[in-house]
C-alpha positions as CSV (number, residue, x, y, z in Angstrom):
1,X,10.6,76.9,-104.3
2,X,8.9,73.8,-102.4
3,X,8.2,70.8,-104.1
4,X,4.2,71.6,-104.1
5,X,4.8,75.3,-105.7
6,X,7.3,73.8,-108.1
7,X,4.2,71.2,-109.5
8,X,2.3,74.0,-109.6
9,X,4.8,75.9,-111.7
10,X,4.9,72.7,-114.2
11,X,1.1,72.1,-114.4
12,X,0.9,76.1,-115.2
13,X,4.0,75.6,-117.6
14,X,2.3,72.5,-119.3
15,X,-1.2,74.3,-120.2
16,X,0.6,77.1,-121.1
17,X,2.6,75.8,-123.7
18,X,-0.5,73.6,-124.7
19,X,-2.3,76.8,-125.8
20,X,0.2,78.5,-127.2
21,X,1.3,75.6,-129.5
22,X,-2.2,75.4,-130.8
23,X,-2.1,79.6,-131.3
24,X,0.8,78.9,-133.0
25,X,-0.2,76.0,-135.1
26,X,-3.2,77.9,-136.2
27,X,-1.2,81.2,-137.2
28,X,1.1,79.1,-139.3
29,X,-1.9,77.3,-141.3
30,X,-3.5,81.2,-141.5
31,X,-1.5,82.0,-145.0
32,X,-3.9,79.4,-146.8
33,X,-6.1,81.9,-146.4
34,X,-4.2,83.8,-148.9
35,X,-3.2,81.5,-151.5
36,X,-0.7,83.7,-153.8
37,X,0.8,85.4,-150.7
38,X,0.6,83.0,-148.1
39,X,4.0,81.6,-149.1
40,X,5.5,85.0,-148.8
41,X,4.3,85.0,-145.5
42,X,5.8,81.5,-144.7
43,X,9.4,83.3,-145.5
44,X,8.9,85.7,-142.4
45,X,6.2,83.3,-140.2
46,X,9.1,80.2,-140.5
47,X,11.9,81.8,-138.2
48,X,9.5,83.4,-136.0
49,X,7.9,80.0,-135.4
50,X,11.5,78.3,-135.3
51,X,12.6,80.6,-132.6
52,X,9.8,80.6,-130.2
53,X,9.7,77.0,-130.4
54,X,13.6,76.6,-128.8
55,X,12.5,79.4,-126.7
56,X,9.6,76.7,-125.3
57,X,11.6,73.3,-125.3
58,X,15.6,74.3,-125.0
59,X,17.7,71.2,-125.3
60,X,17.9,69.0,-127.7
61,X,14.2,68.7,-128.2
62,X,14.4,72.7,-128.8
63,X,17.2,72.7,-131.4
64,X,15.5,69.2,-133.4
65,X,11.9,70.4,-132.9
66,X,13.1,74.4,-134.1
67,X,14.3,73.3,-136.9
68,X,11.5,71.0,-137.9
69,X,9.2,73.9,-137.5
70,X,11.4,76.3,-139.8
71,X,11.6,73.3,-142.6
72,X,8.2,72.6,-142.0
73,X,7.0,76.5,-142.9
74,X,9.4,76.6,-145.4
75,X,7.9,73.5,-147.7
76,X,4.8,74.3,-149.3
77,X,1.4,72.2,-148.5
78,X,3.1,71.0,-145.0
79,X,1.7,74.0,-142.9
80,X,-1.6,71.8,-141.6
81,X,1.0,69.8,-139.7
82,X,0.3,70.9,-136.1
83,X,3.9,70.5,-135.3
84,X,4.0,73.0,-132.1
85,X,1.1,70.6,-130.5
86,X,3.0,67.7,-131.8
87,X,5.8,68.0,-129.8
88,X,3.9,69.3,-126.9
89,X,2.4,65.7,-126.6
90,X,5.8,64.3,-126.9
91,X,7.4,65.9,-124.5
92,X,4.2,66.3,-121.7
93,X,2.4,62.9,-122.4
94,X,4.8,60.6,-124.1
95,X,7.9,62.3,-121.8
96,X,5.9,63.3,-119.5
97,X,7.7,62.0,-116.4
98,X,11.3,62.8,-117.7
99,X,10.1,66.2,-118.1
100,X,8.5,66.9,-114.6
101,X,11.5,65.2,-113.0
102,X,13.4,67.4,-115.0
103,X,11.5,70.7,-113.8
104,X,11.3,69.6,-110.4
105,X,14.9,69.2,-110.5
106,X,15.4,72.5,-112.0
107,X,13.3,74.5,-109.7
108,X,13.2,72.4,-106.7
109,X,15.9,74.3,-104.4
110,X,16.2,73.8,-100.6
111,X,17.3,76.5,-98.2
112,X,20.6,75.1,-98.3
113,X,20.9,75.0,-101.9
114,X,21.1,79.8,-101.4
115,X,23.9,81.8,-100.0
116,X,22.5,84.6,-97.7
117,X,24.5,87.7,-98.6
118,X,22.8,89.9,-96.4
119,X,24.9,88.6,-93.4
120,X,28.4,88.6,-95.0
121,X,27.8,91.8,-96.1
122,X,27.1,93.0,-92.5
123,X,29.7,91.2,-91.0
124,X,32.4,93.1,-93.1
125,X,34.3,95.6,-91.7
126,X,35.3,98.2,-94.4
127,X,39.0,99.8,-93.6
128,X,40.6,102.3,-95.0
């Protein structure tokens, strides 16, 4: 991927996550709709939430911000805490050039950086 597709990739990547947080951070405030039951429904939402939240960040920031999201569903009253949109302005405004430097890295590969296998393979001479 060239260095202009790969900022693509990360502005894509950064709105992306930007709406999904806020989905998220509305689904988990959606059991005060249901006072009785919406705790119930903070047992199932918190490792849902936990686990898509690593699945977004990885890393350290992952694993802290994960289980910050499970704790948070968990305690009762703490569920208007927009956590998921939270940690997407840490890690895209306040972070924000460690993190594209850090995609860019990731994604940024040259042509020398990839092994053509095509040719060994057709330089091989199978005996039997």
């Amino acid at each position: 991927m060239d260095q202009k597709a790969a900022l693509e990739a990360f502005e894509k990547q950064k709105k992306q996550r930007l709406i999904i947080g806020i989905l998220f951070d509305l689904l988990g405030m959606l059991t005060y709709i249901f006072p009785a039951i919406g705790e119930l429904g903070d047992l199932a939402w918190a490792p849902i939430a936990a686990a898509t939240f690593f699945g977004m960040y990885r890393g350290l920031t992952g694993i802290i911000g994960g289980s910050v999201v499970f704790i948070e569903e968990l305690l009762p009253v703490t569920d208007v805490i927009p956590t998921f949109t939270i940690a997407w302005f840490w890690v895209y405004m306040i972070k924000g050039k460690a993190a594209k430097e850090r995609f860019l890295k990731e994604h940024s590969k040259t042509d020398s950086d990839t092994i053509d296998i095509t040719s060994i393979q057709d330089n091989k001479k199978i005996t039997t």
